[in-house]
SEKOL-630549 format. One record per residue (C-alpha): residue in three letters; x, y, z. Coordinates in steps of 0.2 Angstrom, whole numbers. Example, Ala and Ser with C-alpha at 12.3 -4.5 7.8 and 13.67 -1.06 7.14 Angstrom:
! SEKOL-630549
{'Ala', {62, -22, 39}}
{'Ser', {68, -5, 36}}
***
This chain:
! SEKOL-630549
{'Unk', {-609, 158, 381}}
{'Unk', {-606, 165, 397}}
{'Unk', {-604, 181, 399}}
{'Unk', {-590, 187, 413}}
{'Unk', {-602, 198, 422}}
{'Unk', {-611, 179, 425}}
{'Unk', {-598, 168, 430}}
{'Unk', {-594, 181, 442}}
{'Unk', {-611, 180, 450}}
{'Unk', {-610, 161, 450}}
{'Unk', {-595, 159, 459}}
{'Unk', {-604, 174, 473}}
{'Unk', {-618, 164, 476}}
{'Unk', {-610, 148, 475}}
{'Unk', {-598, 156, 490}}
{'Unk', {-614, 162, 499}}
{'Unk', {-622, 144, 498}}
{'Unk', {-607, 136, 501}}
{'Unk', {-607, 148, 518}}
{'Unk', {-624, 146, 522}}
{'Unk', {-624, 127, 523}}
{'Unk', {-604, 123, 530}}
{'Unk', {-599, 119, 513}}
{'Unk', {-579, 115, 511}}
{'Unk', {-573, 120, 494}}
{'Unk', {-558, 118, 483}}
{'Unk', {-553, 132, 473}}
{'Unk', {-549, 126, 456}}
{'Unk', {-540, 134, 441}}
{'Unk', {-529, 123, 429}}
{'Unk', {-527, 107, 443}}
{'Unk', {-508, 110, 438}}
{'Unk', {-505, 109, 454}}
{'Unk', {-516, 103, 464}}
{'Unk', {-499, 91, 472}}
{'Unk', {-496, 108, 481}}
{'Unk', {-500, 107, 500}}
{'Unk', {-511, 97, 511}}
{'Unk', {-525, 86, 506}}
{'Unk', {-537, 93, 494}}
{'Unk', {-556, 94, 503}}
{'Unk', {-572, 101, 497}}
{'Unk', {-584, 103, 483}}
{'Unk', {-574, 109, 468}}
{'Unk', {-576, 130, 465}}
{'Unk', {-570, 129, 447}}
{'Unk', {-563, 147, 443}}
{'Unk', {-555, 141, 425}}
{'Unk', {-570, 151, 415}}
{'Unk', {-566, 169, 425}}
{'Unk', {-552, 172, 411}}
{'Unk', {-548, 186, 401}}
{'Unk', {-532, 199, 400}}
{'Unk', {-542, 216, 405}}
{'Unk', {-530, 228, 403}}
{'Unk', {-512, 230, 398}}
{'Unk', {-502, 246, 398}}
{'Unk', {-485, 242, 390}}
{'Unk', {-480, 259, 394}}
{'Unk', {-485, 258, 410}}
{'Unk', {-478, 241, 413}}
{'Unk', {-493, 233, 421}}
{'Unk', {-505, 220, 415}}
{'Unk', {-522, 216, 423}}
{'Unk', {-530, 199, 421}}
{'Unk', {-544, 188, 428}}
{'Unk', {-538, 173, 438}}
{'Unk', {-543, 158, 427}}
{'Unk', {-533, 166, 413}}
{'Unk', {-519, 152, 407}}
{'Unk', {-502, 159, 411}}
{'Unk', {-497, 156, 396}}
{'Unk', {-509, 168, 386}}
{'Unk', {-502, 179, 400}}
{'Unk', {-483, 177, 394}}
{'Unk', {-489, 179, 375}}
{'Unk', {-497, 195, 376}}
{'Unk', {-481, 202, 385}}
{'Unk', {-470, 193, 375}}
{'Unk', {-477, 204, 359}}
{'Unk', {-474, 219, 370}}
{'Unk', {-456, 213, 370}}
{'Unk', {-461, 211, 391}}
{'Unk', {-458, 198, 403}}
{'Unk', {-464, 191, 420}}
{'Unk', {-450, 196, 430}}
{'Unk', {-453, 183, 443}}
{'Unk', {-452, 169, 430}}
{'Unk', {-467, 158, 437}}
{'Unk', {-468, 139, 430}}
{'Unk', {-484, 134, 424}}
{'Unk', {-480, 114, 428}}
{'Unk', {-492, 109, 417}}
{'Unk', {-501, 120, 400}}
{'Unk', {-518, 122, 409}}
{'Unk', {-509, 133, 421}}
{'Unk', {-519, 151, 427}}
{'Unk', {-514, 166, 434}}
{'Unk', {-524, 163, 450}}
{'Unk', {-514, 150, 455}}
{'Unk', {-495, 153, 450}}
{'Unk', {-501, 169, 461}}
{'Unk', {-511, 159, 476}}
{'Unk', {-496, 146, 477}}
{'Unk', {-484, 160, 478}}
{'Unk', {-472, 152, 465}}
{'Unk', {-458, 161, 457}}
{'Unk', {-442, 154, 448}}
{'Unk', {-423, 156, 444}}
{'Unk', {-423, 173, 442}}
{'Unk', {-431, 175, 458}}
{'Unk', {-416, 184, 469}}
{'Unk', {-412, 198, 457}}
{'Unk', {-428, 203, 451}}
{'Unk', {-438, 199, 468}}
{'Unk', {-453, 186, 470}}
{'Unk', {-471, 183, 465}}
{'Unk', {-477, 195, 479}}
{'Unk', {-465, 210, 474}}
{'Unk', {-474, 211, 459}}
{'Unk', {-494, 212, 463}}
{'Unk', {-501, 227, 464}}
{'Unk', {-519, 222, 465}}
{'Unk', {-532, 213, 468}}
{'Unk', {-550, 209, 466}}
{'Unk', {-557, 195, 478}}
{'Unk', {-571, 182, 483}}
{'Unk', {-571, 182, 503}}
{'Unk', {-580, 169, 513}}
{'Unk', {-594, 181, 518}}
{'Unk', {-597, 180, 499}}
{'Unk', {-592, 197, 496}}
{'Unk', {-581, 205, 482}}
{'Unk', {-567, 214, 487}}
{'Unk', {-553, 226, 480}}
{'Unk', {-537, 229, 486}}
{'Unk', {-523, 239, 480}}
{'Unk', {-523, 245, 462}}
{'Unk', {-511, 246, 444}}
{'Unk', {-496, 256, 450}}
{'Unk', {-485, 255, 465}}
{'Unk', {-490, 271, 472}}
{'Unk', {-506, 265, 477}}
{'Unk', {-499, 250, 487}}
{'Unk', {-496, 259, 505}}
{'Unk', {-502, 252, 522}}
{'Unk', {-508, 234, 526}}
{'Unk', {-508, 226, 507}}
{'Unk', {-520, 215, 506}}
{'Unk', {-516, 209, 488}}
{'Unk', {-499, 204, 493}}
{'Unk', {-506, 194, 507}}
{'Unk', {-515, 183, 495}}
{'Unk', {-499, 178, 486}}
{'Unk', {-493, 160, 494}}
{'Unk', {-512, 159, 504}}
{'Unk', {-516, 145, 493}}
{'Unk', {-533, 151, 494}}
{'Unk', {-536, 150, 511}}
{'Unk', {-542, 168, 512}}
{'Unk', {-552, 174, 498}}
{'Unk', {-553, 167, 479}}
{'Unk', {-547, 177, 469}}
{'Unk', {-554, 185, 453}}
{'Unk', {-542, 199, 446}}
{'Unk', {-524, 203, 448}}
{'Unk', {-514, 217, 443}}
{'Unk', {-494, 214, 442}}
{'Unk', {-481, 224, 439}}
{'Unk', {-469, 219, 423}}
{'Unk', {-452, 223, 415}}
{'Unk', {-445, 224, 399}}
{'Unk', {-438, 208, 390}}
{'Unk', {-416, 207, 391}}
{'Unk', {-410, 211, 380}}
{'Unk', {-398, 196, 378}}
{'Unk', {-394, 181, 388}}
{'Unk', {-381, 168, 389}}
{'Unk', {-379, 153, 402}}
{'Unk', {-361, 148, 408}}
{'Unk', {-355, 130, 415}}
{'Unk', {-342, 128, 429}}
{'Unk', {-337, 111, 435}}
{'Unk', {-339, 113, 452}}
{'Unk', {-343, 102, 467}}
{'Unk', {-359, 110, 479}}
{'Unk', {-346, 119, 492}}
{'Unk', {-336, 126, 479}}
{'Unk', {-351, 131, 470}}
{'Unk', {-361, 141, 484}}
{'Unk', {-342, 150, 487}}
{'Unk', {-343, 156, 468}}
{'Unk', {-363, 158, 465}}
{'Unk', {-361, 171, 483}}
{'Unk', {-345, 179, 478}}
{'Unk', {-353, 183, 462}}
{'Unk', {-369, 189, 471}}
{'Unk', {-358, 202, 478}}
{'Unk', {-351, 208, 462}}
{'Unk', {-359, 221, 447}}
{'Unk', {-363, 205, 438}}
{'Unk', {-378, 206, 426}}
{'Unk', {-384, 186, 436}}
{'Unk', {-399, 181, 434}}
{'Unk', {-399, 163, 438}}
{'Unk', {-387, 151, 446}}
{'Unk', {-390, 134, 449}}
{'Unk', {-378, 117, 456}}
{'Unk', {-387, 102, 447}}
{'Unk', {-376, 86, 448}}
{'Unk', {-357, 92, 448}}
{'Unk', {-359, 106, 437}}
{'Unk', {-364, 125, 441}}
{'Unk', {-372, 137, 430}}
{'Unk', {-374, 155, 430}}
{'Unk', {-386, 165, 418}}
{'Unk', {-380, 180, 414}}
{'Unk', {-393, 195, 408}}
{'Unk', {-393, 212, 399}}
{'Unk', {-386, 222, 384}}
{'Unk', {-374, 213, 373}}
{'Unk', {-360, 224, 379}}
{'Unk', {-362, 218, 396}}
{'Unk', {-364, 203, 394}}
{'Unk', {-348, 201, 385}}
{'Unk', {-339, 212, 401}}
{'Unk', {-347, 197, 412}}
{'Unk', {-341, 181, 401}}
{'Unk', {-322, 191, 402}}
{'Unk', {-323, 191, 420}}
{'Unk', {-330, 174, 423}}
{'Unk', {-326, 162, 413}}
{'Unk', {-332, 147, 411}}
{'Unk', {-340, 136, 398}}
{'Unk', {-355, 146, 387}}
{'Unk', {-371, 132, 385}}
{'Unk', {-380, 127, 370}}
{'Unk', {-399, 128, 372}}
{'Unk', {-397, 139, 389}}
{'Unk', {-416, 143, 389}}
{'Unk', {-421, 126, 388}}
{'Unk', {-410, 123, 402}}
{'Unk', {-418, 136, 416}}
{'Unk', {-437, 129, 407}}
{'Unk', {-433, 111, 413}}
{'Unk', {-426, 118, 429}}
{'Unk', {-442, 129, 432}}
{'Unk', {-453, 116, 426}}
{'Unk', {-445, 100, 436}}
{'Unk', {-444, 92, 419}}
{'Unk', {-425, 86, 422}}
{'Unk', {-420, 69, 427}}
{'Unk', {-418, 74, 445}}
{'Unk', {-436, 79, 447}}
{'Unk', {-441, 60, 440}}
{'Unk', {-449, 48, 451}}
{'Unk', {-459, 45, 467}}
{'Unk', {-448, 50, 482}}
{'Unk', {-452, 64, 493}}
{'Unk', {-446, 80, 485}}
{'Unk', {-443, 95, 498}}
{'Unk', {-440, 112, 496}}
{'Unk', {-429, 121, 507}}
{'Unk', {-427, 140, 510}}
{'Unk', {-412, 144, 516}}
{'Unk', {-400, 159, 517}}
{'Unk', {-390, 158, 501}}
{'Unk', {-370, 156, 509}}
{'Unk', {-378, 142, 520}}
{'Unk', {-364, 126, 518}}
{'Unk', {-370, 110, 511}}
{'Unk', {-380, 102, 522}}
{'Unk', {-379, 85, 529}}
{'Unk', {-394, 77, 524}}
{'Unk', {-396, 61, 515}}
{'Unk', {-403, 61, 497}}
{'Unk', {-399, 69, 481}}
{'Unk', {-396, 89, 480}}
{'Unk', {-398, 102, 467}}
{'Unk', {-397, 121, 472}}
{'Unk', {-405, 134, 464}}
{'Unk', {-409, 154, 468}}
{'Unk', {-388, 154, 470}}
{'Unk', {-390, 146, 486}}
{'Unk', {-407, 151, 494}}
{'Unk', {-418, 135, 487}}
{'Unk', {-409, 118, 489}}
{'Unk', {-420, 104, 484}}
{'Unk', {-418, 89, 491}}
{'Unk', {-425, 69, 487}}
{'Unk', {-427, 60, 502}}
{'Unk', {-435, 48, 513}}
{'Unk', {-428, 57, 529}}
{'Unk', {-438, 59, 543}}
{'Unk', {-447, 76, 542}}
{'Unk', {-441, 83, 557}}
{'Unk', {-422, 78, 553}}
{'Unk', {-428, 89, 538}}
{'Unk', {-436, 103, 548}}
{'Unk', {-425, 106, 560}}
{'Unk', {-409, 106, 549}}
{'Unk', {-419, 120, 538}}
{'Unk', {-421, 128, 555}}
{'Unk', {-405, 128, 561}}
{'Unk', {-397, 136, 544}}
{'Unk', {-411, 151, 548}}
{'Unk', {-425, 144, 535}}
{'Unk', {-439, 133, 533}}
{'Unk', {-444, 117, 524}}
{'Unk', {-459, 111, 514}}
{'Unk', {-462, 94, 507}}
{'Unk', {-466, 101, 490}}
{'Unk', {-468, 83, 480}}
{'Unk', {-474, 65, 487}}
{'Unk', {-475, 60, 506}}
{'Unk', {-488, 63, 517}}
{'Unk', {-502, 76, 507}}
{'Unk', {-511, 74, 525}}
{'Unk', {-498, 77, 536}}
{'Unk', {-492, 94, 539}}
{'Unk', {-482, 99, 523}}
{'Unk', {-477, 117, 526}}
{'Unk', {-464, 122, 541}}
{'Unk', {-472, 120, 559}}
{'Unk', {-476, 140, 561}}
{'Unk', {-471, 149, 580}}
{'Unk', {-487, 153, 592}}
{'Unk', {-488, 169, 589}}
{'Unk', {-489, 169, 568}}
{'Unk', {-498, 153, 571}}
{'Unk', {-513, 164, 581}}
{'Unk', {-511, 177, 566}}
{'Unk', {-512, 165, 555}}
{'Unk', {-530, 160, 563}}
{'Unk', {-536, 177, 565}}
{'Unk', {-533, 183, 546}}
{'Unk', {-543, 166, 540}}
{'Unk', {-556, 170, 554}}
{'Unk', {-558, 188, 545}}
{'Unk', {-559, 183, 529}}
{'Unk', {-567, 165, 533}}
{'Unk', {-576, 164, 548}}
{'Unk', {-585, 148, 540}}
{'Unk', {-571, 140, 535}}
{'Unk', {-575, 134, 519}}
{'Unk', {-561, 140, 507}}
{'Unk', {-548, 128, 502}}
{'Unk', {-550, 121, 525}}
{'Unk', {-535, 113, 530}}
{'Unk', {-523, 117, 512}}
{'Unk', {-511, 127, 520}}
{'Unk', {-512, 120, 537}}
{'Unk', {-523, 110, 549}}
{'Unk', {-538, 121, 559}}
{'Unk', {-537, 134, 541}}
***
């Protein structure tokens, strides 16, 4: 077998070729989701065999892992531990590694009370383009201070380095949960998942899917039972598999071929009046939206509300995918991938055209 230290040299020197000769290559973990962004290009850079948990401090709350290491080996170990993932990542898929929930940047339902996928990195080990290894940050948060360079690999899609290890931060399993339905319609239901938002309510999920709204409610027992007296509502058999298909776009919305588009917006933004099929989630943030509407219709009414758009699913893979970026973070953009890249050879073009 392989040992770590090897497979770690391979991928080095297969950067360093790769540089040498103008190379493109696709960083590859799982392939769960490889729909994700623009176009795939390049030679495959498979990063499935750097696996491995490294550390885990249960006391400490944080877990170090290489980056092919399936998230779900991840969510076990912790899960013995009585710990969680607090930013709730789906895996889409059971071949699904921490490198990628964490280059994609993905986080889930409980995403706008316990913070998102970059809150919770604390660390980093990367692969640059010059072919060297890097470390950023380290295993508590007091280590994090200044320009965080392992935060700015969360969402990159690889772009700028491949990573190798990553240190999160985690947090103790709730102790109960229970998931309440409200026949609502989307208005009404923004109204409520806000007015709530506002309140010393133990929420940790709310989502509008068809005409129904529901709420996940967190914590001990007694305060749980506090929040079901003051809201109401109908409790929901099965609530966890619920929030999994939800995560995992296993429900019947998520079926089929049309373009699927993500937009982040600011959660008491009115429904908005674009043609398709809705479902909101992050209790108004993320609206979801099937639709063959132009992409600039799209764009601009994202804009408008104060957020962005990305055509998650389907459409065009070689069209730009992600929201059209200002000049100024647009030239940013190009000087971090220049830094990092200066060949260009990691995941070129993923993100956005000329990366």
């Amino acid at each position: 077998m392989t040992r770590d230290a090897d497979i770690g040299t391979e991928l080095q020197e297969t950067v360093r070729t790769a540089t040498a000769r103008g190379t493109a290559l696709h960083i590859r973990g799982g392939g769960t989701k490889d729909f994700y962004g623009r176009q795939i290009n390049g030679q495959a850079l498979d990063v499935g065999k750097h696996r491995g948990i490294l550390a885990h401090e249960p006391t400490e709350l944080v877990i170090t892992a290489r980056a092919g290491t399936p998230l779900a080996e991840i969510e076990t170990a912790l899960a013995e531990k009585n710990q969680m993932l607090a930013f709730e990542p789906p895996a889409f898929g059971p071949s699904a590694t921490l490198g990628g929930t964490i280059a994609c940047g993905f986080s889930g339902p409980r995403r706008p009370w316990s913070g998102s996928a970059r809150d919770f990195v604390l660390g980093a080990k990367i692969l640059n383009g010059h072919g060297e290894i890097l470390r950023f940050g380290g295993q508590v948060m007091k280590n994090v201070a200044g320009f965080d360079v392992s935060r700015l690999m969360v969402g990159a899609l690889g772009t700028l380095g491949v990573l190798l290890d990553i240190s999160l931060k985690v947090l103790p399993r709730p102790e109960a949960e229970q998931t309440l339905a409200f026949a609502l319609p989307p208005d009404r239901a923004i109204a409520a998942m806000n007015e709530w938002s506002r309140q010393p309510l133990p929420l940790s999920a709310a989502a509008h899917v068809g005409d129904t709204l529901y709420i996940r409610i967190s914590g001990a027992g007694s305060a749980l039972r506090a929040a079901r007296a003051r809201l109401g509502g109908e409790p929901v058999e099965k609530g966890d598999e619920l929030w999994r298909e939800l995560n995992e776009q296993q429900r019947q919305f998520f079926e089929g071929r049309q373009p699927l588009w993500r937009l982040s917006v600011p959660p008491a933004t009115p429904h908005m009046a674009l043609p398709g099929k809705w479902l909101i989630d992050w209790g108004g943030a993320q609206r979801w939206l099937k639709t063959d509407a132009p992409a600039t219709d799209i764009q601009r009414a994202a804009e408008t509300a104060g957020g962005h758009a990305t055509l998650f699913r389907g459409g065009d893979r070689n069209a730009e995918v992600f929201h059209p970026l200002p000049q100024p973070l647009a030239a940013l953009h190009r000087r971090l991938k220049q830094s990092f890249d200066p060949a260009g050879i990691l995941n070129p073009g993923r993100l956005y055209a000329g990366l």
